[in-house]
MMTF fields as JSON, N, C-alpha, C and O atoms, coordinates in Angstrom:
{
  "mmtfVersion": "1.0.0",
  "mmtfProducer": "UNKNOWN",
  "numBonds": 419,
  "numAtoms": 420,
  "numGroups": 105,
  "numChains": 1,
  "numModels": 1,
  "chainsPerModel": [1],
  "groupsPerChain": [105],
  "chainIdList": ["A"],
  "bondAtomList": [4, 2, 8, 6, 12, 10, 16, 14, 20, 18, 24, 22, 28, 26, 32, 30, 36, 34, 40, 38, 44, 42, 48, 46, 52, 50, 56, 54, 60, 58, 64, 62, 68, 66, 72, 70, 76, 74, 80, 78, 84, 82, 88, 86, 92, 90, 96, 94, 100, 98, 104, 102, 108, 106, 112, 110, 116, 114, 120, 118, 124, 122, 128, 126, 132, 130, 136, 134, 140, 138, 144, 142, 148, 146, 152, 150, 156, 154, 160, 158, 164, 162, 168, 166, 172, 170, 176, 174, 180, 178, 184, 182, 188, 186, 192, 190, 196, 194, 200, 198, 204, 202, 208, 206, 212, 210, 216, 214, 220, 218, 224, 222, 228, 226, 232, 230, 236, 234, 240, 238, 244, 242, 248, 246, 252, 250, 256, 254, 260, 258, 264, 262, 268, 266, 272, 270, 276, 274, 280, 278, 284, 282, 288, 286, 292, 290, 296, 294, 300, 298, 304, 302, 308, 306, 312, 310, 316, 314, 320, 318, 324, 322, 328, 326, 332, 330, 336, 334, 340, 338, 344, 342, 348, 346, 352, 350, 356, 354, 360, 358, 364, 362, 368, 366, 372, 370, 376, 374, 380, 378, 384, 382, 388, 386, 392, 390, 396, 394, 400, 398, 404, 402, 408, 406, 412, 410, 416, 414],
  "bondOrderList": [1, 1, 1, 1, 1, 1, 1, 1, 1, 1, 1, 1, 1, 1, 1, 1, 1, 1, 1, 1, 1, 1, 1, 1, 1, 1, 1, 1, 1, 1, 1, 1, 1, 1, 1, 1, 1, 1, 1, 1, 1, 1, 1, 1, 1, 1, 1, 1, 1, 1, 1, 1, 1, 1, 1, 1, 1, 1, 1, 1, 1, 1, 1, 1, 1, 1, 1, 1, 1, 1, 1, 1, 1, 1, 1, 1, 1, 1, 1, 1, 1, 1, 1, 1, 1, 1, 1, 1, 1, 1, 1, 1, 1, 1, 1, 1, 1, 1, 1, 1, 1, 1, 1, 1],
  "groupList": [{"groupName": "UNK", "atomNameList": ["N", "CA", "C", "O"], "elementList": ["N", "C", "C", "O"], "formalChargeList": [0, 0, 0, 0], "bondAtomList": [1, 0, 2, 1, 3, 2], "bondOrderList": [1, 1, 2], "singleLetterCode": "X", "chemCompType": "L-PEPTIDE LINKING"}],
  "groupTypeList": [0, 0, 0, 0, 0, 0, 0, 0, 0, 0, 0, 0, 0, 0, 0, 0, 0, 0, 0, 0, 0, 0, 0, 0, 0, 0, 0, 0, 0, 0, 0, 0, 0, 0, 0, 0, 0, 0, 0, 0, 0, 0, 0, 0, 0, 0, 0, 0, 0, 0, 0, 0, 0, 0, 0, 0, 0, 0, 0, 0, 0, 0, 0, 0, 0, 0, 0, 0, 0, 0, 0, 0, 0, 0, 0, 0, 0, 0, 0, 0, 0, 0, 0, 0, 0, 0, 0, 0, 0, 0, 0, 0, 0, 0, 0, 0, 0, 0, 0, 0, 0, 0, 0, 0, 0],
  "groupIdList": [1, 2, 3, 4, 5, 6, 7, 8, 9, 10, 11, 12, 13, 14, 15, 16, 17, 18, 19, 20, 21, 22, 23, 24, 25, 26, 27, 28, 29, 30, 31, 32, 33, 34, 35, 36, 37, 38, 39, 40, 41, 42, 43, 44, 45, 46, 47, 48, 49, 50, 51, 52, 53, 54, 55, 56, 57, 58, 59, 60, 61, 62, 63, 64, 65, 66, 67, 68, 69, 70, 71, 72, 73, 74, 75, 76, 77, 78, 79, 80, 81, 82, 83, 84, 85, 86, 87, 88, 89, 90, 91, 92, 93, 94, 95, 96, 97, 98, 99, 100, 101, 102, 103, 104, 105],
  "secStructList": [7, 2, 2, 2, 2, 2, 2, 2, 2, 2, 2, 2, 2, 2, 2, 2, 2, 2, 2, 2, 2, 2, 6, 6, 1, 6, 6, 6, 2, 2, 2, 2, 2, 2, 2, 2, 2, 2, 2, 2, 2, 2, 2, 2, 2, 2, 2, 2, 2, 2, 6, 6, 6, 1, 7, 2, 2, 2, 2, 2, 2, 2, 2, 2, 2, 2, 2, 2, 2, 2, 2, 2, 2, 2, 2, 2, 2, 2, 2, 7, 7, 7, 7, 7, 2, 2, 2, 2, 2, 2, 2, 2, 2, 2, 2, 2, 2, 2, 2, 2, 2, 2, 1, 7, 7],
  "xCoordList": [5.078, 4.127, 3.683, 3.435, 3.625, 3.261, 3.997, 3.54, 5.397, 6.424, 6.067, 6.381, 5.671, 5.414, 4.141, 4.141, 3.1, 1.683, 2.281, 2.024, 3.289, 3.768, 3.996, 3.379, 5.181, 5.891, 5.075, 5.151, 4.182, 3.003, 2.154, 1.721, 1.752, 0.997, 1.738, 1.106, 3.04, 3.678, 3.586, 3.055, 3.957, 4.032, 2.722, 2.595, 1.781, 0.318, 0.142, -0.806, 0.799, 0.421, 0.887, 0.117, 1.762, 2.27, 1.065, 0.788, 0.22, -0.822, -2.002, -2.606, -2.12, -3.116, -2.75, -3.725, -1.687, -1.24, -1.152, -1.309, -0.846, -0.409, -2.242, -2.397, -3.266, -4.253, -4.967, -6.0, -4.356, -5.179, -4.293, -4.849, -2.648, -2.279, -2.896, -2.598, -3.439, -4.279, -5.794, -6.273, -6.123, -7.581, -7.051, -8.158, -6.475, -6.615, -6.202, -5.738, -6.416, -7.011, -8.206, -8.73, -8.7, -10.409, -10.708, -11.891, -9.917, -9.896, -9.995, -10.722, -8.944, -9.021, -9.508, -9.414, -10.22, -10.758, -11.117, -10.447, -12.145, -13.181, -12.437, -12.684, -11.057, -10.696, -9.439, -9.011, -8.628, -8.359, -8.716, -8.103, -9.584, -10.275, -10.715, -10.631, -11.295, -10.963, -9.975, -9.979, -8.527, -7.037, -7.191, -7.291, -7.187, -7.128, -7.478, -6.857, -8.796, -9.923, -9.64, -9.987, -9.284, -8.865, -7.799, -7.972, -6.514, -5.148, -5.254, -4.578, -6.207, -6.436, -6.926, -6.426, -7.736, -8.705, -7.714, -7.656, -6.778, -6.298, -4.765, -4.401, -4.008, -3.178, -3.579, -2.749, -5.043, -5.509, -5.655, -5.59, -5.878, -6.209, -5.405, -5.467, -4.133, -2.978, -2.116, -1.751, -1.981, -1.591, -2.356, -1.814, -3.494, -4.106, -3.804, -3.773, -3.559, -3.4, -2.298, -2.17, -0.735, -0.161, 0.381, 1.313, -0.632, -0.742, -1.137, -1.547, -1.407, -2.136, -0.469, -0.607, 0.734, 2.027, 2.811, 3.472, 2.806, 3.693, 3.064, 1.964, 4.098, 3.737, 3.272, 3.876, 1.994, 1.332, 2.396, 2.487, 3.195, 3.967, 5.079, 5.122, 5.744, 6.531, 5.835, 6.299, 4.57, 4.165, 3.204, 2.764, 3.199, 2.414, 3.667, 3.442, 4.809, 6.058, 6.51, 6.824, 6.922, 7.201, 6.134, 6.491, 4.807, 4.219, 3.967, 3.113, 4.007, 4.382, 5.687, 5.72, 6.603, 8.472, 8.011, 7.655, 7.615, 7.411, 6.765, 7.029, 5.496, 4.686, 5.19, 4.853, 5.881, 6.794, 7.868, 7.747, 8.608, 9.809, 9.321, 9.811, 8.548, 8.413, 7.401, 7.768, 6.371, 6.164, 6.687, 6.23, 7.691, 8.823, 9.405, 9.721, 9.573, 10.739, 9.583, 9.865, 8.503, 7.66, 7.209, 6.625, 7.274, 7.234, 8.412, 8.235, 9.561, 10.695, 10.749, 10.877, 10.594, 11.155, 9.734, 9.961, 8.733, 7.479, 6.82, 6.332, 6.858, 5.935, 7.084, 6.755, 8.285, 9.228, 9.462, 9.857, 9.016, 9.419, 10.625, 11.346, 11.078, 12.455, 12.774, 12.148, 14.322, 15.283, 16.142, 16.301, 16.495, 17.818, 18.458, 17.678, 19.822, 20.512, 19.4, 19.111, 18.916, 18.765, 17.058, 16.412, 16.499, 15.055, 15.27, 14.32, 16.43, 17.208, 17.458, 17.031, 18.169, 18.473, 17.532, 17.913, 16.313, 15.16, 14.697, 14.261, 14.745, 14.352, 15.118, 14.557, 16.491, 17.013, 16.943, 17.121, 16.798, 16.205, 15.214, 15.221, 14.049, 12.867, 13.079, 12.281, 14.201, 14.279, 14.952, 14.525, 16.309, 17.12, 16.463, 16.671, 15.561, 14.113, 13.421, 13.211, 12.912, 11.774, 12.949, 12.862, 14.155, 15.146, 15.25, 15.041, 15.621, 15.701, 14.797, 15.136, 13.604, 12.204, 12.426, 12.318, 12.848, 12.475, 13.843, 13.675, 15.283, 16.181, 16.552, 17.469, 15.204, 15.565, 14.045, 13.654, 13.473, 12.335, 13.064, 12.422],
  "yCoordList": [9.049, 9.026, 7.597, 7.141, 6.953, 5.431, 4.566, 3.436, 4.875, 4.046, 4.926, 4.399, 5.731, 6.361, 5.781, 5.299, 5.563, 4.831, 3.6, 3.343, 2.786, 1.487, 1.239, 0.391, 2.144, 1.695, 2.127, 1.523, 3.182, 3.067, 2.136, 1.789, 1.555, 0.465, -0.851, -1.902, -0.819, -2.114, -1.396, -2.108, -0.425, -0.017, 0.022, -0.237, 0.275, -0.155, -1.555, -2.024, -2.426, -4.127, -4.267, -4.985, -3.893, -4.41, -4.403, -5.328, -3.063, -2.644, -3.95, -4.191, -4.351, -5.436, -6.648, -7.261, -7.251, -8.497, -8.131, -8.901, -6.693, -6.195, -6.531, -7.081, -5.943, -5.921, -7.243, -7.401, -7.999, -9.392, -10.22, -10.851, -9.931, -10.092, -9.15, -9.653, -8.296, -7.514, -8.266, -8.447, -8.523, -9.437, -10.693, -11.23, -11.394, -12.417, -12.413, -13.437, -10.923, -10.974, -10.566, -9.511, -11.55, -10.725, -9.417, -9.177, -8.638, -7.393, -6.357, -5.368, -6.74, -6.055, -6.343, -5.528, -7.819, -8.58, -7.555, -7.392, -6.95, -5.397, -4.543, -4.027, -3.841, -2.622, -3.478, -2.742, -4.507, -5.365, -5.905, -5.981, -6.172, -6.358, -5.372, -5.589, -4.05, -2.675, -2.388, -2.205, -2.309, -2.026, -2.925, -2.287, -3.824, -5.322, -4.678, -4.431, -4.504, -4.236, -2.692, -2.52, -2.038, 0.053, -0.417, -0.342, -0.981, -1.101, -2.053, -1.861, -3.318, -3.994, -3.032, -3.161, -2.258, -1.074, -0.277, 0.188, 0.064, 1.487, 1.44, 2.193, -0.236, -0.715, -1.381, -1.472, -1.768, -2.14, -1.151, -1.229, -0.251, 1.287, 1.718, 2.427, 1.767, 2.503, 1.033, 1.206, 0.134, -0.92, -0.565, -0.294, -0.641, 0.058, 1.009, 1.15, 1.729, 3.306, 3.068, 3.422, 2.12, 1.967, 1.512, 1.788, 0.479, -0.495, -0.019, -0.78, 1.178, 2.013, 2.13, 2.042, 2.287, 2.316, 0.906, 0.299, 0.459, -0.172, -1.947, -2.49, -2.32, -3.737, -4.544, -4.486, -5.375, -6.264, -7.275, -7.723, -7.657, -8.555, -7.619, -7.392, -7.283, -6.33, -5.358, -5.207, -4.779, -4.316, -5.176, -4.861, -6.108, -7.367, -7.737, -7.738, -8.058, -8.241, -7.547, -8.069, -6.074, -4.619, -5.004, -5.09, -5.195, -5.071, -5.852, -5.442, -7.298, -7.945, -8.244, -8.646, -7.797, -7.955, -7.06, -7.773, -5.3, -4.825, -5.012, -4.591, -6.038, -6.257, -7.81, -8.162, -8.314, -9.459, -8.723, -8.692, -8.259, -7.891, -6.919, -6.946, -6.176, -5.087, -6.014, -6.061, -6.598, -7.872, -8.379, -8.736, -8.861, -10.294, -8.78, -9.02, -7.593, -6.734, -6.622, -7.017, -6.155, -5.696, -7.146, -6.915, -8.062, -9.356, -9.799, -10.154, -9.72, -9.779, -8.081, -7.919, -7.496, -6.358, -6.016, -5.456, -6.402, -5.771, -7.187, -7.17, -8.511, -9.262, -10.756, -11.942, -10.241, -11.713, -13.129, -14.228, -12.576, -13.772, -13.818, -12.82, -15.181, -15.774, -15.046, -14.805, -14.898, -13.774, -15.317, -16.13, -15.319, -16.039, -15.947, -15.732, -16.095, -15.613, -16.102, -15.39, -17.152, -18.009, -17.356, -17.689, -16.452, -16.041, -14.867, -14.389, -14.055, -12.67, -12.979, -12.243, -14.109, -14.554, -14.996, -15.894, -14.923, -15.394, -13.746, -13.472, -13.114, -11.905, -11.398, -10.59, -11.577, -10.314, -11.249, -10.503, -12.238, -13.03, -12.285, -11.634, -12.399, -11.573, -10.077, -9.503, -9.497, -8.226, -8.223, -7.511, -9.097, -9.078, -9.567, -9.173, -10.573, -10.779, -9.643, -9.35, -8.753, -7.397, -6.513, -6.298, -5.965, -5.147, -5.795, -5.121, -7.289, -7.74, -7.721, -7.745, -7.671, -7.174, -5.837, -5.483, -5.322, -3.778, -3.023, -1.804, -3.473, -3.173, -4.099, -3.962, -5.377, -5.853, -5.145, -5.47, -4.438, -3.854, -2.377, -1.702],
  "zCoordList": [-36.85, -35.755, -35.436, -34.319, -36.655, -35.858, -35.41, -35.241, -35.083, -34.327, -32.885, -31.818, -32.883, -31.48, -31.361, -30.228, -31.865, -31.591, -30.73, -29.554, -31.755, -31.495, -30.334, -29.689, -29.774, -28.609, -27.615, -26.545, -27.731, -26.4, -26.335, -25.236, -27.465, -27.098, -26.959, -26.849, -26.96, -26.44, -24.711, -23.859, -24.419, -22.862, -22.354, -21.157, -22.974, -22.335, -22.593, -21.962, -23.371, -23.052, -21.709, -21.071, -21.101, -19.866, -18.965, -18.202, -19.134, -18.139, -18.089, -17.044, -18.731, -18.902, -18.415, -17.978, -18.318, -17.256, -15.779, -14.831, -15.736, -14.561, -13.527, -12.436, -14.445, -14.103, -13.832, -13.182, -14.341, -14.309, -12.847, -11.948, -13.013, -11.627, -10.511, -9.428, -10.375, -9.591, -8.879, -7.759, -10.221, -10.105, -9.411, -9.455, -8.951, -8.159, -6.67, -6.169, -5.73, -4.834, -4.609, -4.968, -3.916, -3.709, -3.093, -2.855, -2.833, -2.444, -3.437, -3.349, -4.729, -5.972, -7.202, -8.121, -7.382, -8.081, -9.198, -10.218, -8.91, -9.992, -10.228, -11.318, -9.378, -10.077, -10.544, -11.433, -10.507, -11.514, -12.81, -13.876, -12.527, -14.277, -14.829, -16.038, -14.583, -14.958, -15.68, -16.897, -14.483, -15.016, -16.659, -17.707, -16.636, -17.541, -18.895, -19.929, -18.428, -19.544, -20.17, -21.338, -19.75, -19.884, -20.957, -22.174, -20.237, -21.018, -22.085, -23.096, -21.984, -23.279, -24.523, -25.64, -24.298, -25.424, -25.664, -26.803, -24.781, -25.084, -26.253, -27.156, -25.482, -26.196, -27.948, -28.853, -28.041, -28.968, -30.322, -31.549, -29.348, -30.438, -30.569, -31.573, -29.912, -30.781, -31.749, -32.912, -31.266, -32.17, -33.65, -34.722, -33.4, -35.079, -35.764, -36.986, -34.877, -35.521, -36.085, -37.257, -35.106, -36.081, -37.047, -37.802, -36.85, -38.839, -39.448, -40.325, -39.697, -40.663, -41.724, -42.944, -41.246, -42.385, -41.754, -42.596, -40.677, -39.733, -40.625, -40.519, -41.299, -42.008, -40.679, -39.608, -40.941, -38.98, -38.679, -37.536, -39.617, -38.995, -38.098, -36.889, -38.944, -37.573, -36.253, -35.123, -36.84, -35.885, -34.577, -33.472, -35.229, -33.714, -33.439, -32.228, -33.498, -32.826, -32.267, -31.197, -32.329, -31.772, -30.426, -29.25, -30.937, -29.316, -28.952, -28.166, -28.779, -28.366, -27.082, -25.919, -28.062, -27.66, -26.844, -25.905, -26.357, -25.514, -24.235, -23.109, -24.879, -23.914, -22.962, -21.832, -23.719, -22.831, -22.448, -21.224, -22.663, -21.81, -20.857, -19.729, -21.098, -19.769, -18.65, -17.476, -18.989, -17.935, -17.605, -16.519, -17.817, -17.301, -16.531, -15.366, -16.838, -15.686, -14.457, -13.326, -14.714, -13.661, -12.966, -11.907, -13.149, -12.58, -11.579, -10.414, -12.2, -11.382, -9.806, -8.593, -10.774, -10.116, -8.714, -7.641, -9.05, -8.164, -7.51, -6.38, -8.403, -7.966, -7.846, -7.87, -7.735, -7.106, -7.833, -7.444, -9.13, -9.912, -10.142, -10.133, -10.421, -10.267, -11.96, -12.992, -11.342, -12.354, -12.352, -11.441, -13.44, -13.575, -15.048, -15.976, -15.319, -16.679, -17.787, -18.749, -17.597, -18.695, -18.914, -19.908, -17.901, -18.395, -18.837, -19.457, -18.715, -18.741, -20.36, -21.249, -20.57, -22.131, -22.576, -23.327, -22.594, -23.126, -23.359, -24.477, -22.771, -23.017, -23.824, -24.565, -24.044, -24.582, -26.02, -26.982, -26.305, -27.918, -28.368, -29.413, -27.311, -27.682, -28.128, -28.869, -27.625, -28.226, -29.322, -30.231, -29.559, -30.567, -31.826, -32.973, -31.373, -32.996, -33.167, -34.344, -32.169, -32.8, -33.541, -34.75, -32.692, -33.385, -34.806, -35.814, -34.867, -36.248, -37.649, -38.832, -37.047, -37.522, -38.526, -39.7, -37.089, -37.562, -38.036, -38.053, -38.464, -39.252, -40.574, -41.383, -40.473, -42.093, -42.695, -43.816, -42.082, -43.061, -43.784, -44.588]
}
């Protein structure tokens, strides 16, 4: 159960950058920092729940590695940040270190 805690709270880190890119129009400023503030607590509390067996070094990397790679997709894919091989290969390091993490434990 706490590799399932894990990977939701790497998929709720995404929610919290998402929210803070939200907050910098003045139109959405408040229910931006809302978004921000909801997914920071919510990702926080399952990250705990699953260090309760999940060793913190692998498990702050697990969400981490989630919470950067699924930002860098929703960045490219929704908000037009520049894609190129070499940020694509920066990402897939970031995953090939958490996988590495989590098959030498």
């Amino acid at each position: 159960m706490s590799w399932i805690y894990l990977v939701l709270a790497g998929l709720f880190e995404i929610g919290w950058p998402i929210g803070l890119k939200m907050a910098q129009a003045p139109a959405t400023r408040w229910p931006g920092v809302a978004v921000a503030v909801f997914f920071m607590g919510l990702s926080g509390l399952l990250l705990w729940m699953a260090q309760r067996t999940i060793p913190i070094g692998t498990a702050y990397a697990v969400w981490t590695g989630i919470g950067a790679a699924g930002t860098f997709l929703v960045g490219v894919l929704y908000y037009g940040d520049p894609a190129s091989f070499a940020r694509y290969l920066g990402v897939a390091l970031i995953v090939a270190g958490v996988a590495t993490l989590k098959l030498a434990h």
